[in-house]
N, C-alpha and C positions, 0 to 999 in steps of 0.2 A: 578496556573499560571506557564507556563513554562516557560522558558530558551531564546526564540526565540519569544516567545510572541510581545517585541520591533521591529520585524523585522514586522508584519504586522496589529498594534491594532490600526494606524489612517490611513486615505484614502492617503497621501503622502509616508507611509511610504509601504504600499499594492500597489504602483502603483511602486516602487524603485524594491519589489518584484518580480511584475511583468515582469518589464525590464529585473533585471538577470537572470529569469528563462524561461526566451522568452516564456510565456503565452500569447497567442493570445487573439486577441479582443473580439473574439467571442467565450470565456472562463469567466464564472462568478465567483468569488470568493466573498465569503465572512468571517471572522472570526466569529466563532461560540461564540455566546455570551452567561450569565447563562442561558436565558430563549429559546435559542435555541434546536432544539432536531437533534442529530446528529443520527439519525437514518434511513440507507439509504432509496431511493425512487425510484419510477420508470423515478426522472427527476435531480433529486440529489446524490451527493458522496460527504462524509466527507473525508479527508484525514487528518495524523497528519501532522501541522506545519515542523517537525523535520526530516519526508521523504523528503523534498524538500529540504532544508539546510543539513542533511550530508548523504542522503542518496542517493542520483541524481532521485529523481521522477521528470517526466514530464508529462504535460498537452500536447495536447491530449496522452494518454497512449500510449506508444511503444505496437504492437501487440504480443509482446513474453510477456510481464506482461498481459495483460490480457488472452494470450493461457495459463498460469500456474494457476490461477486464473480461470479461467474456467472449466479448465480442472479439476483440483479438487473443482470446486464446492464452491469457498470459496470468498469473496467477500474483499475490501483494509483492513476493521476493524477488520478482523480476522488474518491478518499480524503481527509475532514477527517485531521489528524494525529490527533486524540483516536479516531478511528476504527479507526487501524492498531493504538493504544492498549487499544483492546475487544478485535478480533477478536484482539490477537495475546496477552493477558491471559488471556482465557480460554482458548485452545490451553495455553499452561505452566500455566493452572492444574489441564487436565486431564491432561496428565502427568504431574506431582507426583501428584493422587490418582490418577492410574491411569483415569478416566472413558475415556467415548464420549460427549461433547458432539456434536450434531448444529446443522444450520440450524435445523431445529425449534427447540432449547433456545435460541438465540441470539432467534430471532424470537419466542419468548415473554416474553423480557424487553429487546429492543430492537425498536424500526421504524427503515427506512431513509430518510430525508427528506432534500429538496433545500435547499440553501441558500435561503433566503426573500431572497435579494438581487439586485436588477437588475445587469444584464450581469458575472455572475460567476461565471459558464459554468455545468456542468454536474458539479457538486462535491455530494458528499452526506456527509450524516453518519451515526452512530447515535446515536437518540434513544430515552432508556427509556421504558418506557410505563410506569412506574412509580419516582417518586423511592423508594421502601420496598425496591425487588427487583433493583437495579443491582447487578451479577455483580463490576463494575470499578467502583470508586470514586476518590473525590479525585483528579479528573482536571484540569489546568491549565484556566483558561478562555481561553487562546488559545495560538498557538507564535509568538508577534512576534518577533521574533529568532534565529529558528531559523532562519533562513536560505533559500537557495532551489538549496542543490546537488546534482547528482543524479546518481547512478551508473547508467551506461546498462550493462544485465546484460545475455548472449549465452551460448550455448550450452547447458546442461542446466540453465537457472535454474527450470523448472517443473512438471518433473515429478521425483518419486525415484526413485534407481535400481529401488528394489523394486514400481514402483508401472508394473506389465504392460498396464495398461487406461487410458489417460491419459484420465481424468475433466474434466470442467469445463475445458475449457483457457480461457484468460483471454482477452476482447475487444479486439482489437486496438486500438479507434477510440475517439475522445470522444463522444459521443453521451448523448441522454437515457435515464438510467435507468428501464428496464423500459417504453417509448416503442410504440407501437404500430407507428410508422413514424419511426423514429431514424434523423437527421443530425446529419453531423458536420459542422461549421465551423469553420475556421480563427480566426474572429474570437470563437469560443467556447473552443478551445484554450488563442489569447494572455491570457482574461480568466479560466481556470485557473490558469495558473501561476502570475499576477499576485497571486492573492488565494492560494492552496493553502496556504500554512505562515500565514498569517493567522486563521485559526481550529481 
């Protein structure tokens, strides 16, 4: 049980959610319960709790988190938390000033790398290529108690209404990032979840 769990485990307290994080109506959410399987689908996405609370995810996804996420091939359950941290850091910060951030500007001051740890799936981060040029700073060095709870989304969680061309839609499967010949494993999934809010 995590941290934030209280913010959406009865239907008044998941509709308060909804309110501050302007989830449209025609966004399903539900909390993932033991007997649930949070293993994406071709009509579902689990997301953790803890990306919405401090990390700024939004429903329907901004097209530059799912262009990063496409682009390398990697689906939200293989996101570090400090990750959802970057990519969704610099989206508000280019609303505030008004920019056109692209992949491009993201990949000139991050690379995307695998966790360097045995059996602990297929989890990536973002790493800068430079300590001097980090876009996002003072970033926690782990999420240990953040928990591990997860809101399984449904319905128009990924594309926006205004958005006629549905770009990059997100990978369904666990799999290795940007793989030549990617599989997915179950015994890679369970070794996801296990570690995912751990760093």
């Amino acid at each position: 049980m995590g941290m934030w769990r209280h913010r959406v485990n009865t239907p008044t307290s998941l509709e308060y959610f909804r309110q501050e994080f302007s989830i449209p109506a025609d966004v399903h959410l539900k909390l993932a319960g033991d007997n649930d399987t949070i293993v994406p689908t071709d009509h579902t996405m689990p997301f953790p709790v803890v990306a919405f609370i401090e990390c700024g995810l939004r429903l329907p996804l901004d097209p530059l988190f799912r262009q990063v996420l496409y682009f390398y091939r990697l689906n939200p359950m293989q996101l570090t938390i400090n990750s959802y941290r970057i990519i969704n850091g610099i989206i508000a910060l280019a609303r505030q000033e008004n920019l056109r951030i692209t992949l491009a500007d993201l990949q000139y001051c991050y690379t995307m790398c695998p966790l360097d740890l045995k059996d602990r799936g297929f989890v990536y981060y973002l790493k800068p290529r430079s300590t001097q040029y980090k876009i996002i700073a003072d970033l926690p060095d782990s999420n240990k108690g953040a928990g591990d709870d997860y809101l399984i989304a449904s319905g128009n969680w990924e594309f926006g209404p205004d958005e006629d061309v549905h770009l990059y839609p997100l990978p369904r499967t666990l799999t290795e990032g940007k793989s030549k010949s990617p599989e997915s494993t179950l015994s890679c999934f369970h070794s996801t979840l296990k570690y995912f809010c751990c760093f």
